[in-house]
C-alpha positions as CSV (number, residue, x, y, z in Angstrom):
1,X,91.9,57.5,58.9
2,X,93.4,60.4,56.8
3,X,94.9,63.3,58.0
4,X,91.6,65.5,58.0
5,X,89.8,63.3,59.8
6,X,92.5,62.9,63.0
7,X,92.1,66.5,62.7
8,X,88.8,66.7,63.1
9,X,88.9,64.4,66.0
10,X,91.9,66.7,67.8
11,X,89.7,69.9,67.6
12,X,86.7,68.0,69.0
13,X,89.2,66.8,71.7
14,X,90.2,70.5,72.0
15,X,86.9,72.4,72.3
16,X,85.8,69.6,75.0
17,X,88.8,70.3,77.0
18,X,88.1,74.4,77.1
19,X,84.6,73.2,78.7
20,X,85.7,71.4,81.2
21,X,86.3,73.7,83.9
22,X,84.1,76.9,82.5
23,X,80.9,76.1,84.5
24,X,83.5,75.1,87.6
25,X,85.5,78.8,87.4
26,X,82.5,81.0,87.2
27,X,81.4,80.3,90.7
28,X,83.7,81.4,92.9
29,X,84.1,84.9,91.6
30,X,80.7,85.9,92.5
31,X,80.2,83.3,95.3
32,X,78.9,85.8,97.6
33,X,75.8,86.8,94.7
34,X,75.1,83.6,94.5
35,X,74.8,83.4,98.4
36,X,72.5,86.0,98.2
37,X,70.5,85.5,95.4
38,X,69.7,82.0,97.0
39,X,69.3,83.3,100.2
40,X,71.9,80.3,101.5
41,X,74.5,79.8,104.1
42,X,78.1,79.3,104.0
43,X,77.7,75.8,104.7
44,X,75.6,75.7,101.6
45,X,78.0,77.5,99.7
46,X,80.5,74.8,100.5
47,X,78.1,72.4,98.8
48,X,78.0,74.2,95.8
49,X,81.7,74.2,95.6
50,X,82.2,70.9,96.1
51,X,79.1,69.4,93.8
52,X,81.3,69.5,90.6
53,X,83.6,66.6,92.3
54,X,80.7,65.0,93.9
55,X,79.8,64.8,90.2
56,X,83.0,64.1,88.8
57,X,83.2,61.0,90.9
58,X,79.8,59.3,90.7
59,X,79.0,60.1,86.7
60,X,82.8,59.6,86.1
61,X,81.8,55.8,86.5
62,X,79.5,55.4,83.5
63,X,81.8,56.8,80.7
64,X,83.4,53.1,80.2
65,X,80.3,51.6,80.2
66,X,78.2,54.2,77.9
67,X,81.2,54.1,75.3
68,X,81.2,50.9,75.0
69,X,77.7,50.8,74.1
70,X,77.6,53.4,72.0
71,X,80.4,55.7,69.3
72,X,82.4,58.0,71.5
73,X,81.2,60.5,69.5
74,X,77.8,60.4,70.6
75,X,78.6,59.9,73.8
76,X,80.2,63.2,74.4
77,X,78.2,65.3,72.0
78,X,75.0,64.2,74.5
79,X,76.8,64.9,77.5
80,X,78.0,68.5,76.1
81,X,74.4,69.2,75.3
82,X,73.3,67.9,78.8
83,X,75.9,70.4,80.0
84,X,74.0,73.1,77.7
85,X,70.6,72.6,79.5
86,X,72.6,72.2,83.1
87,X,73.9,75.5,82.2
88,X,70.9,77.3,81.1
89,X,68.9,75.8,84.3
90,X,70.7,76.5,86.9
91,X,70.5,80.1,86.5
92,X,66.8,80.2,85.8
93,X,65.8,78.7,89.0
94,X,64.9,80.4,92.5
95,X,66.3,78.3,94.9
96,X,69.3,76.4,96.0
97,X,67.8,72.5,95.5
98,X,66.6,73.5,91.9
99,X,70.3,75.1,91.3
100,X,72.2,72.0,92.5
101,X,70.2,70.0,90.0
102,X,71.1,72.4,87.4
103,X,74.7,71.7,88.8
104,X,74.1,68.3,88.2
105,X,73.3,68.0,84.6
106,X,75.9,71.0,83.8
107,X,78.5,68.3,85.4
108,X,77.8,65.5,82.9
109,X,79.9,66.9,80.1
110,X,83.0,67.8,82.5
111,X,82.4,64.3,84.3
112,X,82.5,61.9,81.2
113,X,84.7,64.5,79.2
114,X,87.4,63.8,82.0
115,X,87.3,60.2,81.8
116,X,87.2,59.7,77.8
117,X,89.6,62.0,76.8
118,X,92.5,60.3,78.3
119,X,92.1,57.1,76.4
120,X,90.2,58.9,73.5
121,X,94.2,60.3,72.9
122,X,95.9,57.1,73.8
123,X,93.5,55.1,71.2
124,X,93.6,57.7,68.1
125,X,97.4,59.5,68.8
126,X,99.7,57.1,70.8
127,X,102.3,58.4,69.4
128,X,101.4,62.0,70.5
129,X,100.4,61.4,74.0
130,X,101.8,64.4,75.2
131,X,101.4,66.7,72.6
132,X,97.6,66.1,72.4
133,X,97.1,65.8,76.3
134,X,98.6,68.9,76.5
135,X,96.4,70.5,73.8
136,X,93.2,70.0,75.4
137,X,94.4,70.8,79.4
138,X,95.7,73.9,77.4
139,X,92.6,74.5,76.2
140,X,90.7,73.0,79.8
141,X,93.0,76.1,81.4
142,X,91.8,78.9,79.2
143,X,88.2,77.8,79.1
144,X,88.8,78.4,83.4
145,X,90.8,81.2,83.0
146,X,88.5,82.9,80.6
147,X,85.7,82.5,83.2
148,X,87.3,83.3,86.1
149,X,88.3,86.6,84.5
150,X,85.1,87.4,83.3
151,X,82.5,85.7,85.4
152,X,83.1,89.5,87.9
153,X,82.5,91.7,85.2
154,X,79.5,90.3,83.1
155,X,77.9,89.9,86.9
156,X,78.7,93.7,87.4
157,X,77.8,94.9,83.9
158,X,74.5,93.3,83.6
159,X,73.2,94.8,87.4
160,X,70.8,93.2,89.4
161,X,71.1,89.2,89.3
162,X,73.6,89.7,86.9
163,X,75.4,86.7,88.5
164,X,72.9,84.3,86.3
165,X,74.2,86.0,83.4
166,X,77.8,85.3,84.4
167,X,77.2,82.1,84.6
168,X,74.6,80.9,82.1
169,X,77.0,82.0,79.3
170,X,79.1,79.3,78.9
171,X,76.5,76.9,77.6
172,X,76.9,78.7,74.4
173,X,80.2,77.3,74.2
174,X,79.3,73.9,75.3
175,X,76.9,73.8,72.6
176,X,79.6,74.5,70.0
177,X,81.7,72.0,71.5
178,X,79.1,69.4,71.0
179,X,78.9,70.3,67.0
180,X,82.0,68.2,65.8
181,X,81.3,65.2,68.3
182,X,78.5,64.2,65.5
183,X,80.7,64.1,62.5
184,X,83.2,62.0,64.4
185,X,83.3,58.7,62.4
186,X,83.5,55.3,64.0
187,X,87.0,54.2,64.7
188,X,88.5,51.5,62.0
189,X,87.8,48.2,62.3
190,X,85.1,49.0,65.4
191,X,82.2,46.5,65.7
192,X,80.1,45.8,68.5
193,X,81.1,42.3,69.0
194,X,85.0,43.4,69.5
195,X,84.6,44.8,72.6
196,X,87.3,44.2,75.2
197,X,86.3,43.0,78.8
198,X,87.9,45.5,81.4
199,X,87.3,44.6,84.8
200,X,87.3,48.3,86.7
201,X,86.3,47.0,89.7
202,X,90.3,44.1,90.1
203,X,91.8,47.8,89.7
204,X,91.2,48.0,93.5
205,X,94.0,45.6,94.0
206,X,95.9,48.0,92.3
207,X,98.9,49.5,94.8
208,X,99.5,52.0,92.1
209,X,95.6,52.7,91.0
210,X,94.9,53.6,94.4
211,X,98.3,55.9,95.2
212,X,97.2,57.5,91.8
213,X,93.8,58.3,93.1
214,X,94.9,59.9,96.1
215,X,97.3,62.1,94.1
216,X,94.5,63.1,91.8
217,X,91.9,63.4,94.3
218,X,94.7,66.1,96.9
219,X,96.1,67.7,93.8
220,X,92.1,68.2,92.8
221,X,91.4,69.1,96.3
222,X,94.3,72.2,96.0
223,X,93.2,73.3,92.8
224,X,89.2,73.6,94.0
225,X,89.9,75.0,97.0
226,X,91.5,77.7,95.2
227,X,88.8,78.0,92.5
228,X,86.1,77.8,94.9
229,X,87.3,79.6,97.7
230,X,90.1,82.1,96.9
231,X,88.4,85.1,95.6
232,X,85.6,85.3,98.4
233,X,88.9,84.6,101.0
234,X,90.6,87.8,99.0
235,X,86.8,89.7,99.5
236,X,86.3,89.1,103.1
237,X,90.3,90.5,103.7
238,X,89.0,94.1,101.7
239,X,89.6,93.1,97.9
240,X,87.0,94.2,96.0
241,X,85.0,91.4,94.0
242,X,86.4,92.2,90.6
243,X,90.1,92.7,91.6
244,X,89.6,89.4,93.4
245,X,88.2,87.5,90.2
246,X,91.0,89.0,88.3
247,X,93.5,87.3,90.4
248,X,91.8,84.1,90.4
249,X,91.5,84.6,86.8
250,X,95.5,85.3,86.6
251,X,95.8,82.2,88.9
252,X,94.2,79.9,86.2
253,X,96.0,81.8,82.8
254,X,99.3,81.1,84.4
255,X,98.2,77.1,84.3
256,X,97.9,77.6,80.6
257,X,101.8,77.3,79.6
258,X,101.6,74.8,82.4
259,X,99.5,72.7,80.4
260,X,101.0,72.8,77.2
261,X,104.3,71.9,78.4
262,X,104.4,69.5,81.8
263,X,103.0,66.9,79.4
264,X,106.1,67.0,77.4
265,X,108.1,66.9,80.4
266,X,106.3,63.9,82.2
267,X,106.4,61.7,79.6
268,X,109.8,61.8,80.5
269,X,110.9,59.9,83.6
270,X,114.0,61.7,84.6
271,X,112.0,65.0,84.4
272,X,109.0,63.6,87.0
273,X,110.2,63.5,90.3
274,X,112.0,67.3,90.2
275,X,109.0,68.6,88.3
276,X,106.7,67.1,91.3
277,X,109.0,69.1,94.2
278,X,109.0,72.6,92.5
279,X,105.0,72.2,91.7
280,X,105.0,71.3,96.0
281,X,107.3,74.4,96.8
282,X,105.4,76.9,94.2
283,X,102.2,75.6,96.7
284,X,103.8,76.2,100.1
285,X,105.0,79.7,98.9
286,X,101.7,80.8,97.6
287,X,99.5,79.3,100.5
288,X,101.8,81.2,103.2
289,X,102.2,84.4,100.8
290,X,97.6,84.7,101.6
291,X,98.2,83.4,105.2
292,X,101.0,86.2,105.8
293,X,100.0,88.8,103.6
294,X,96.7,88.5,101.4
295,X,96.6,92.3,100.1
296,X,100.5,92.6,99.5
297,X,102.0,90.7,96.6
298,X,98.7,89.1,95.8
299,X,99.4,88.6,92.4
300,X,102.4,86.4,92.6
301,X,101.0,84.8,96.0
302,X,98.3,83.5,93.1
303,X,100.8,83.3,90.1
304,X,102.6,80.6,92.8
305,X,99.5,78.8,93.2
306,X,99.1,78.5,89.8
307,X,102.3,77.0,89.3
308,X,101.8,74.8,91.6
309,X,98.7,73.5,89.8
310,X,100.9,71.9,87.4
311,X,100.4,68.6,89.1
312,X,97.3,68.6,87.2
313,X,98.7,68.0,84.1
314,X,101.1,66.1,85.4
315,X,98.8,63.9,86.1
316,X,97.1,63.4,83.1
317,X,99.9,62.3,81.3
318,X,100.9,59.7,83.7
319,X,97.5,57.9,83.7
320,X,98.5,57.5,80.1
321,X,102.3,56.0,81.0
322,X,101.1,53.6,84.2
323,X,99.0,51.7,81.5
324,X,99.6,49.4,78.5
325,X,96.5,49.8,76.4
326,X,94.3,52.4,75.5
327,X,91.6,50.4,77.0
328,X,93.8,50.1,80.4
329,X,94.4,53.5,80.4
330,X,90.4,54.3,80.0
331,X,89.9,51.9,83.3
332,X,92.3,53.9,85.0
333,X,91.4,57.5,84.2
334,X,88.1,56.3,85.3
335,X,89.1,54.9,88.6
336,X,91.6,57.4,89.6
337,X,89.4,60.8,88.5
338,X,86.6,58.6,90.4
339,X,88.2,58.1,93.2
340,X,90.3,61.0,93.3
341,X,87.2,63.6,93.0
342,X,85.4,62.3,95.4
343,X,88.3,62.7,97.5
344,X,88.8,66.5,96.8
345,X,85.3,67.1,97.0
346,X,85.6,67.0,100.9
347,X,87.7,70.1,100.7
348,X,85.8,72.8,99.0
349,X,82.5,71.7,101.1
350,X,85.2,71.6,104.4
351,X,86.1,75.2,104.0
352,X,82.3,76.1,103.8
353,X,81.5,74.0,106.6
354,X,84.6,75.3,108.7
355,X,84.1,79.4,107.6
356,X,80.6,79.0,108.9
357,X,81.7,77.9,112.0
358,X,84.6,79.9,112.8
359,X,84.1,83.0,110.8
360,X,87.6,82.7,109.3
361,X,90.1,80.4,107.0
362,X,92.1,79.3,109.6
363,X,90.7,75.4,108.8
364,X,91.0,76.2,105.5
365,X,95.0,76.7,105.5
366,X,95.2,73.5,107.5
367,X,93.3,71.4,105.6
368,X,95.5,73.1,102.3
369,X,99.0,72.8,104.1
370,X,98.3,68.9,104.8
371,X,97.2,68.4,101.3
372,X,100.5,69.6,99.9
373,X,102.4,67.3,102.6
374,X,100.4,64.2,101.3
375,X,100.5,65.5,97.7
376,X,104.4,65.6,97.9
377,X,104.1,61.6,99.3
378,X,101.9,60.0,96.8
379,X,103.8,61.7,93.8
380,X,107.0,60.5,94.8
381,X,105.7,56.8,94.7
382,X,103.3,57.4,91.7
383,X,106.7,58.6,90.1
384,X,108.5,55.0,89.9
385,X,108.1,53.3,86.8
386,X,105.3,50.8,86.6
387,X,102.1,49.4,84.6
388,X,98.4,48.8,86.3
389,X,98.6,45.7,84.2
390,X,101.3,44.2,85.3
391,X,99.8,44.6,88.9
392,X,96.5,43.2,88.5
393,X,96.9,40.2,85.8
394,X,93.7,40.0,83.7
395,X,92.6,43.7,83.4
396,X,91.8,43.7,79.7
397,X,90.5,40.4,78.0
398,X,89.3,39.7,74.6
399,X,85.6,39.0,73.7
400,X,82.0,40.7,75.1
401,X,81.7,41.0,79.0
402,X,78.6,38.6,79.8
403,X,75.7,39.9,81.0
404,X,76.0,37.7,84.6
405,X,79.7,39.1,85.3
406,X,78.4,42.2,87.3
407,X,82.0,43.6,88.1
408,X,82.9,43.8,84.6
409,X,82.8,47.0,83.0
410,X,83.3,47.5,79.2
411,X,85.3,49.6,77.3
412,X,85.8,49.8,73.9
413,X,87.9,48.0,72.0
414,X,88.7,49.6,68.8
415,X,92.4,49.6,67.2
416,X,94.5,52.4,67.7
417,X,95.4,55.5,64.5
418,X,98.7,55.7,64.3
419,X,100.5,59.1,63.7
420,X,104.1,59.2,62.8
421,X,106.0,61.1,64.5
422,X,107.4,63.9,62.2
């Protein structure tokens, strides 16, 4: 493909990644409204934190299986424009079953945009891994940033259920972002009978798929928590609600650098393991800074936290190093973000569960504190060198999966567009 074309393909990579995390952000900053407006409990309020990952995990699983079937292209420009009608839904409805379906269908573009971008990069820059992995979790951190920050304002400016505002907004830019999906060509060489046979379901014999899950699912867990939880934690110590989405909002623009330049760095192997142990400390020191002193500091309590959100990103660009193919590395980002989000999905809904109970976030720095312990003990081993393939003989095979080989998912098979390296 020429030159204009890859570039066409890297801003569509780009404006997916800045709506990843937009319909995510905007909650917590006017969590309480919402709580309101719905008339809900806490406990409810946990379940709205934690439905993104509940979706994450289960719609996670048909991205192989759908781009197989059909161009990548299409696949994400429908899910983008499902996120569009999510969007607009969930803020038109009056009550809390009607908004978690809304929740739902908002969820498909971040669900099968996390999956497919990963080997989406691998198959059309593999010589630009980290550049272009950093690109769009650059762009993934604004998008979040940008609504944390703003969510609080709109809310206040438009008055009286001005929260829907806040929120319905973004499906503007998920409509944009589904625009350039459609002019995305078929990859050279693609037919449907070239498909590659990759069996997702002999990655569970995978020692390293399944540490790798656990590391995504706690560092996802953190980084929820936070999103979900921080600014109403911040409210119910005295902060008012837009100083508190501010802060959140700082929280996610410091992960912006982040993700621009941990992928350069953990494509190196050297760099992984001491990257892993400052991203833990930057964690412990912002989770005690809130325990210890919430209103004093707050901004670099946060600033901490974001650092320590680096293991995001971190992440992403090892799924792309612990496997040999592009159509490897699409089986694992789709096992591990699986896996891993249904994992950190117990901890948003936790903290809901655990504030109702108490009336406090005393299980809420528990649960966070062990997290970072575990975190600290899966990175370590996910940072030795070593291939999914290599572990579970038989991943990828040439040729069509047959229709009576149930545990066989399908990913696409296309060859990979090389870019030199300038």
């Amino acid at each position: 493909m020429d030159r204009r074309g890859l570039v066409l393909v890297g801003a569509a990579i780009v404006l997916t990644g800045f709506n990843l995390r937009t319909a995510v952000n905007s909650v917590g900053p006017v969590l309480q409204e919402i709580e309101q407006g719905l008339g809900i409990s806490s406990g409810l309020a946990g379940l709205i934190t934690s439905m993104p990952l509940i979706c994450f995990a289960l719609i996670g699983f048909a991205g192989p299986p759908l781009a197989a079937r059909y161009r990548d292209g299409h696949v994400l420009a429908a899910a983008l424009l499902v996120m569009t009608v999510g969007l607009l839904l969930r803020v038109a409805v009056p009550n809390v079953w009607l908004f978690l379906f809304g929740t739902v269908l908002t969820m498909v573009g971040g669900a099968l945009g996390n999956v497919l971008l990963p080997g989406l990069v691998k198959r059309w820059f593999p010589e630009r891994t980290g550049l272009l992995v950093g690109a769009y979790s650059t762009a993934l951190a604004i998008g979040g940033g940008v609504a944390s920050i703003s969510t609080a304002p709109i809310a206040e400016a438009v008055g009286a259920d001005g929260w829907r505002w806040s929120l319905g907004i973004w499906a503007v830019f998920a409509l944009l972002a589904a625009l350039p999906w459609l002019f995305v060509p078929a990859r050279p060489g693609a037919s449907r009978g070239s498909h590659t046979a990759v069996r997702l379901r002999a990655l569970g014999r995978s020692p390293l798929a399944w540490t790798m899950a656990a590391f995504f699912g706690l560092q996802a867990m953190q980084a929820y928590v936070i999103v979900g939880w921080t600014a109403q934690y911040l409210r119910d110590e005295g902060m008012s609600a837009h100083a508190a989405g501010a802060l959140v909002g700082l929280n996610a623009l410091i992960v912006i650098p982040l993700n621009a330049v941990v992928p350069l760095g953990a494509v190196r192997q050297r760099l992984q393991r001491p990257m892993l142990l400052a991203f833990v400390a930057c964690y412990l020191a912002g989770w005690t800074g809130l325990l210890l002193a919430p209103l004093t500091l707050t901004w670099l309590w946060v600033s901490l936290l974001g650092l320590g959100m680096g293991t995001f990103a971190m992440i992403l660009a090892l799924l792309g190093m612990r496997a040999r193919t592009p159509e490897s590395v699409g089986a694992l980002s789709t096992v591990v973000q699986g896996w891993g989000y249904a994992l950190a999905g117990v901890g948003p809904l936790l903290v809901g569960l655990l504030r109702g109970l108490t009336g406090g976030y005393t299980g809420m720095f528990v649960l966070v504190y062990a997290g970072v312990g575990l975190l600290l003990v899966t990175g370590w081993l996910i940072c030795r060198e070593r291939y999914v393939d290599d572990e579970v003989p038989g991943l990828v095979s040439g040729g069509s999966a047959r229709a009576d080989q149930p545990d066989v998912e399908v990913a696409g098979a296309e060859p990979a567009v090389t870019v030199p390296e300038r």
